[in-house]
C-alpha positions in Angstrom: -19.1 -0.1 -13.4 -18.8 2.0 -10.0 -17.7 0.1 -7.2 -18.6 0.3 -3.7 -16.7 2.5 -1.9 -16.0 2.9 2.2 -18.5 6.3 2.4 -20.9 3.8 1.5 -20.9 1.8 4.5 -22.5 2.0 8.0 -19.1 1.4 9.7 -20.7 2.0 13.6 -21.1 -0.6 15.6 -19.6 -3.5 12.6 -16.3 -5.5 13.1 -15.0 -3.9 9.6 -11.7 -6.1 8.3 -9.4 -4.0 5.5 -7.3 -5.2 3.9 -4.0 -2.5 3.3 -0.7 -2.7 1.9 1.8 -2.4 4.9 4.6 -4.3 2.5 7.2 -2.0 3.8 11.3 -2.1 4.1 11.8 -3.0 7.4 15.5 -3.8 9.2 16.2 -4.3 12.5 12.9 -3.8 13.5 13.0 0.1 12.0 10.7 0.8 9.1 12.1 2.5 6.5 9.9 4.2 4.1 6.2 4.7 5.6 4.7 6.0 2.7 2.2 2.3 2.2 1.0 3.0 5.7 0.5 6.6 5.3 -1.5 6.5 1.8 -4.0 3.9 4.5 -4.3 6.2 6.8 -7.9 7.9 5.7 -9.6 5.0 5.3 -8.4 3.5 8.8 -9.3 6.9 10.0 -12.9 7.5 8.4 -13.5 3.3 9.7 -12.8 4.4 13.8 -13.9 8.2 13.6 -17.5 6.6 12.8 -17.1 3.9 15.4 -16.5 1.0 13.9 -13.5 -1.4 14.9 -10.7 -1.3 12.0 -9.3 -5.4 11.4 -6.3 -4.6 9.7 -4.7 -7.2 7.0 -1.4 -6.8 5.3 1.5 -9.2 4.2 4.8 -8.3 4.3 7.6 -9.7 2.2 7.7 -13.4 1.3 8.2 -16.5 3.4 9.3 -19.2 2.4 10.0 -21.4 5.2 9.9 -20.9 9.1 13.3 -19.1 9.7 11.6 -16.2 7.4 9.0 -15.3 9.8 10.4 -13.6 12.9 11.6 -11.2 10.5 9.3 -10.4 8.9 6.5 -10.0 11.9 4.4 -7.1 11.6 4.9 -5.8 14.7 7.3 -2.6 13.9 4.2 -2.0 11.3 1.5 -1.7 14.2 4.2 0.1 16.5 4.8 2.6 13.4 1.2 3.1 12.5 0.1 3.6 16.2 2.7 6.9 16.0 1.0 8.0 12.8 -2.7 7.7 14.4 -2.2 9.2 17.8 -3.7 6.3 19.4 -3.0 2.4 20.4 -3.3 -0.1 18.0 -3.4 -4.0 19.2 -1.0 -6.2 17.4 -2.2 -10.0 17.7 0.8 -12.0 16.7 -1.1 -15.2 14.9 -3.3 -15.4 11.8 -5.8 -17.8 13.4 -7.2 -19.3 16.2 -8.8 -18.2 19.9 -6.1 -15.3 20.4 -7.0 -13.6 17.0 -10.9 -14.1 17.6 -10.8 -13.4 21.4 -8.9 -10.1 20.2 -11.3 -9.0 17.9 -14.1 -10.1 20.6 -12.7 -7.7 23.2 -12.2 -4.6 20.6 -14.4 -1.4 21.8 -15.8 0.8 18.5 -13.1 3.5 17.6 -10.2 0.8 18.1 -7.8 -0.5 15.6 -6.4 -3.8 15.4 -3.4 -5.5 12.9 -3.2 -9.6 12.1 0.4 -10.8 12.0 1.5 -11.3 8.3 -1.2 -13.0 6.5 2.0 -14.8 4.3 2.5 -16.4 7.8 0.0 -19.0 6.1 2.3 -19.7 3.7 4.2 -21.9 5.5 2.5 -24.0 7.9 4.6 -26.5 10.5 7.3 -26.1 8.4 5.1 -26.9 4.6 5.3 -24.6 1.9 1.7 -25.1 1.3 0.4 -21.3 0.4 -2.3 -20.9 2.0 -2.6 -17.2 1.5 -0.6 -16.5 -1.8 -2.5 -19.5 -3.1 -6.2 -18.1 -2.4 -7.0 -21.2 0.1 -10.8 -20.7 0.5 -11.4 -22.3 3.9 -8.6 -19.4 4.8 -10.6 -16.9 3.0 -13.5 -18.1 4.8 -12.4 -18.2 8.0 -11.1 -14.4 8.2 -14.0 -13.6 6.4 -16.4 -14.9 9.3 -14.3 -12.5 11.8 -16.1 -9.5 10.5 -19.4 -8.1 9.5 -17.8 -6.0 6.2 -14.7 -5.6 4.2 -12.9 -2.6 2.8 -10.0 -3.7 -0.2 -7.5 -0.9 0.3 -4.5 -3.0 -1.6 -3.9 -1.4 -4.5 -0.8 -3.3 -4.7 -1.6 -6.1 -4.4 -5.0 -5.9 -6.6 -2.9 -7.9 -9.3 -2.9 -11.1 -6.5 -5.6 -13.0 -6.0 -4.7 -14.2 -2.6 -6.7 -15.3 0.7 -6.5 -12.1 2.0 -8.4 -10.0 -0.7 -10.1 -11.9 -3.5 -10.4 -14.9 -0.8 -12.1 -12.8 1.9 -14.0 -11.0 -0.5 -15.8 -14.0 -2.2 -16.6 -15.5 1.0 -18.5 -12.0 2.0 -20.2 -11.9 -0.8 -21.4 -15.4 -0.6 -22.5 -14.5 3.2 -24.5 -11.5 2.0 -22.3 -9.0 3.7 -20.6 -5.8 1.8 -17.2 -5.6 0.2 -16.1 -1.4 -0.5 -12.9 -0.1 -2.2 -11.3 2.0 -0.2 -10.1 5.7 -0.8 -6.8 4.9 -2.0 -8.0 2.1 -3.5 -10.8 4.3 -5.5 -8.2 6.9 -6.5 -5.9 4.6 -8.1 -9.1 3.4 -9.8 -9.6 7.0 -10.8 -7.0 7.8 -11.8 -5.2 5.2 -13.8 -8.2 4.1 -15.2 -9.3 7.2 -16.3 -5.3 7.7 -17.7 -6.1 4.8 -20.3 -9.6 4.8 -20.8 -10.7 8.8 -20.8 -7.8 10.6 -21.2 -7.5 14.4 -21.9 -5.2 14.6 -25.2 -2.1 15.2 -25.9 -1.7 12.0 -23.9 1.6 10.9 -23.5 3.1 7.6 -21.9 6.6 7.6 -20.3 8.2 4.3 -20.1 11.5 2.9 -18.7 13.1 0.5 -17.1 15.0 -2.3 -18.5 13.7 -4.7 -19.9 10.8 -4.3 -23.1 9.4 -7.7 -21.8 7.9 -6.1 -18.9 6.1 -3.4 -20.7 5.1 -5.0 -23.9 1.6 -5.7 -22.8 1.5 -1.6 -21.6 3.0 -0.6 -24.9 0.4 -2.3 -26.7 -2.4 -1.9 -25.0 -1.4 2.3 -25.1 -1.0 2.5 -28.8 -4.1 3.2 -30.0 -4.6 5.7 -26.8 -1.9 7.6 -26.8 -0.6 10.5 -28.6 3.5 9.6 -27.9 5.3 7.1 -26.3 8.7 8.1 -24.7 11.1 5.1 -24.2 13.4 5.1 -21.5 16.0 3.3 -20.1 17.6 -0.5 -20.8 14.7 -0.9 -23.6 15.7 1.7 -25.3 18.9 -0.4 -26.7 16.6 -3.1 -27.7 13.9 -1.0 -30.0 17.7 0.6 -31.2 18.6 -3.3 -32.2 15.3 -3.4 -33.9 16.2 -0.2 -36.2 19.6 -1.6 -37.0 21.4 1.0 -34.7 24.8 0.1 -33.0 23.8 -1.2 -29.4 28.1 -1.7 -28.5 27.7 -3.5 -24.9 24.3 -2.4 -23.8 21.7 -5.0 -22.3 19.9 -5.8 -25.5 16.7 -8.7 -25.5 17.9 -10.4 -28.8 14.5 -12.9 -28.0 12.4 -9.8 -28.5 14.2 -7.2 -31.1 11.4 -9.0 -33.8 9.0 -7.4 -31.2 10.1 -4.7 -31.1 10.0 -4.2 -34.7 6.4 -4.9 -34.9 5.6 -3.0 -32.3 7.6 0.6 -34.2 6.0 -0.7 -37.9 2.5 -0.6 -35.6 3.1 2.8 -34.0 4.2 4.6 -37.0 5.6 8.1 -35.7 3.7 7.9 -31.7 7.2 6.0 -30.5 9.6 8.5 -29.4 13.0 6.7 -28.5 16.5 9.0 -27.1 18.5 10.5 -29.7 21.6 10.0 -27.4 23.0 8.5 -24.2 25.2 8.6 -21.5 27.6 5.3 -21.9 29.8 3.7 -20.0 32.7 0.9 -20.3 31.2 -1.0 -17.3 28.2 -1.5 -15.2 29.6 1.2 -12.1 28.7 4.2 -11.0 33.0 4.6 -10.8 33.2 3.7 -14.5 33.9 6.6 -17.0 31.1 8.6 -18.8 30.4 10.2 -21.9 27.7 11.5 -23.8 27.3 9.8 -27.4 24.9 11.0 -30.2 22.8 7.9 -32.1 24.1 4.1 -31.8 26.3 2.7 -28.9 30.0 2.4 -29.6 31.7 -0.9 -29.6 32.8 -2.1 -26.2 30.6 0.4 -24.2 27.0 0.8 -23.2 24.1 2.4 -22.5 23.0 3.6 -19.1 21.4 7.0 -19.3 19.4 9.1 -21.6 21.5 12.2 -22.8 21.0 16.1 -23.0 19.7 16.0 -26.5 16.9 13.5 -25.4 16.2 15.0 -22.2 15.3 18.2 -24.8 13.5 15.9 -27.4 11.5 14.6 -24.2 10.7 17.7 -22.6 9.3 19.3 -25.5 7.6 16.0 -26.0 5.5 16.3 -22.9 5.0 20.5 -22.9 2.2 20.5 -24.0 0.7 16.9 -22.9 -3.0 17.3 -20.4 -2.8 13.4 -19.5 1.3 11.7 -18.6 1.8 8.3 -17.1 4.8 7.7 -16.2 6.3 4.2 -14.9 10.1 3.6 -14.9 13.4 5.0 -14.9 15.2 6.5 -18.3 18.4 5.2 -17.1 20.1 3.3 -13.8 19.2 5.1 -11.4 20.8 3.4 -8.4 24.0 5.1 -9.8 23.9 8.9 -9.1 26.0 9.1 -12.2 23.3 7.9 -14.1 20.5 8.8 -12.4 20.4 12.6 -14.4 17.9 11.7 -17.3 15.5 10.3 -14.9 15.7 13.2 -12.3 15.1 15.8 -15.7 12.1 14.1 -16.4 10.4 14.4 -12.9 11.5 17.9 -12.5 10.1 18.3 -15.9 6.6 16.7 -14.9 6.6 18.6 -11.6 6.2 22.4 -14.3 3.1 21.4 -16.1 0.0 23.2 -15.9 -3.3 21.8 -16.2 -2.2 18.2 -16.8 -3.0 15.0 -15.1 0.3 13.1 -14.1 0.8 10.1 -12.8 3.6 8.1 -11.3 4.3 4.4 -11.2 7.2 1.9 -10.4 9.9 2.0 -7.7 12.2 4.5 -9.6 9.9 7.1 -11.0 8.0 7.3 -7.4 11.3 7.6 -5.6 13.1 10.3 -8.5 9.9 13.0 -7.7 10.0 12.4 -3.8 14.0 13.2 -4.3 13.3 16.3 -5.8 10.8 17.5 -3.7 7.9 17.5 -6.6 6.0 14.8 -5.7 3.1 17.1 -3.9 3.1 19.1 -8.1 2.2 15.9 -9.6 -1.8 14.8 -9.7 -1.3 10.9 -8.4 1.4 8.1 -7.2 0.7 4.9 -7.6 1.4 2.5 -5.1 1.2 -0.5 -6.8 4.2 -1.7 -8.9 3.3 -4.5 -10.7 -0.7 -3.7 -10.1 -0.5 -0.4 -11.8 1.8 -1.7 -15.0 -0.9 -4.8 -15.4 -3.5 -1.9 -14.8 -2.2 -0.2 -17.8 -2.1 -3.2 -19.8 -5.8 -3.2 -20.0 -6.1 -6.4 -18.0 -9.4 -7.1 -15.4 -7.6 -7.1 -11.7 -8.8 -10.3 -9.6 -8.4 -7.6 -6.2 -11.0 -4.8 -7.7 -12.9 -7.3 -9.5 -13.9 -8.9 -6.3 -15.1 -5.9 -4.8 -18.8 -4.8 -5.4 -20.2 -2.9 -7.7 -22.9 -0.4 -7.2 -26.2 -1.1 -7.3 
């Protein structure tokens, strides 16, 4: 079903709260990767260009008690997003309460205002009682009534059904007023859900990382879609302990090698796994490497994929019109073993006529390193939203928004 979408509003004139993802590094007050609040930007933008007054909602890291909040205000977020947009945006340093609603009161059409940290709620007078990460209705409720419609522009967060999304959307609803995805919101939509539900074939699923608990439910759910699935990374070692190949030191899920041997009798040939790998005598990017063909040797592991896969991959993927990739091939936090992962983005960044998409910390950040991210079709911001996305599972943050009549 279609959702609503921000180009289907009348914006003029309305108090229009969004929530956005503005979950950013921050230190010392310096932001360090803008990328959440620049994917925002067009929605914030086509909100005051046609007049209506943009109520901005984001958390940002987690609090736990008091002493987390001064770090992790918000404020460095509106000063930063104010530079991108050209233009003032008020910052209104509580969640709640006559300052917020006078704020919002005094706002002209055009202007753009930003709540502190909506996990603020989490901790109140020095409780842990979740008000926002626990989807407190009466908090829903109450930012709700601040505005006359609501944009979800949260990708990443779409797996979270928290005050600030689902919570403010229900309570819309229930008033009779509109709840729109907004652009970046509708792309990843798009995109991933066209990825696992109409994708052009050869379709072929990339996926790393370390662990083959965290992608079980993705490898599953992608079988019976997709025409290969390259494994990556720590996993690999576990599907090797599932084929009876020499695994030496690497990080192997001995609670899940039974998995992982249903999962290859399931998949037949469409699991591609590395032929060799870059190994190591200890975790450290100063240990020794070398490149071994097949199982792991005693008393060394895994931590990249090797030459002979990075071929096997690559001519994997040639001739592929739909890739999704999330996760890195090997540990990529170590330069020295960061090769196989920056061969496959460059890889990704040369084909023609395909549809590729990027997910998960270390994929995202291996094609902005090398400069291809602009060659690829989509880059998911939304970690554990996009993996849970192509699981197949119903997200509480898009399910709340409308649907088209």
């Amino acid at each position: 079903m279609a959702k609503v979408i921000v180009d289907d509003l009348d914006v003029q004139g309305k108090k229009v709260l969004m929530r956005v993802d503005f979950n950013v590094p921050v230190k010392d007050g310096k932001i360090g990767d803008d990328n959440r609040i620049v994917a925002a930007l067009p929605t914030i933008k086509y909100v005051i260009d046609h007049g209506g007054k943009a109520i901005l909602f984001s958390h940002l890291g987690r609090i736990k008690k008091e002493d987390d909040k001064p770090g992790l205000s918000l404020r460095p977020v509106a000063e930063k997003l104010a530079e991108l947009l050209g233009k003032p945006v008020t910052f209104v340093p509580v969640t709640e309460g006559p300052q917020l609603e006078e704020a919002i009161d005094n706002m002209s059409d055009g202007q753009v205002l930003l709540v502190q940290n909506t996990r603020y709620e989490d901790v109140v007078n020095g409780e842990n009682v979740k008000r926002e990460s626990g989807n407190d209705p009466k908090l829903g409720e109450y930012w709700a009534s601040l505005g006359d419609e609501f944009i979800n522009d949260a990708f990443g967060t779409a797996h979270r059904e928290h005050a600030s999304n689902v919570g403010i959307a229900k309570a819309m609803e229930k008033a009779g007023k509109p709840v729109a995805a907004g652009y970046l919101m509708e792309k990843e939509i798009k995109f991933l859900g066209n990825a696992v539900d109409n994708p052009k074939h050869p379709f072929i699923a990339i996926l790393g990382g370390a662990k083959v608990s965290d992608k079980i439910g993705v490898i599953d759910h992608l079988l019976d879609k997709a025409d290969k699935i390259i494994i990556g990374g720590g996993m690999t070692y576990t599907f090797y302990a599932a084929k009876g190949i020499p695994t030496g030191n690497s990080l192997v899920e001995k609670d899940k090698i039974d998995v992982a041997k249903d999962i290859l009798k399931k998949a037949g040939d469409k699991i591609v796994l590395p032929v060799d790998s870059v190994v190591a005598d200890k975790f450290s990017n100063d240990a020794k490497a070398e490149i071994v063909d097949g199982g792991i040797p005693d008393g060394m592991m895994g931590l990249d994929i090797g030459p002979k896969s990075i071929k096997l991959f690559e001519d994997v993927l040639k001739d592929a019109k739909t890739v999704v990739w999330n996760g890195p091939m090997g540990v990529f936090e170590f330069p020295k073993f960061a090769k196989g992962t920056l061969a496959i983005g460059e890889f990704l960044g040369t084909l023609k006529d395909a549809t590729t998409i990027v997910g998960g910390g270390d994929s995202t950040a291996a094609v902005k390193e090398l400069g291809v991210a602009d060659k690829l079709t989509h880059i998911s911001t939304g970690g554990g939203a996009s993996l849970e996305y192509l699981e197949g599972k119903t997200l509480p943050g898009i399910a709340s928004i409308s649907d088209k009549k």
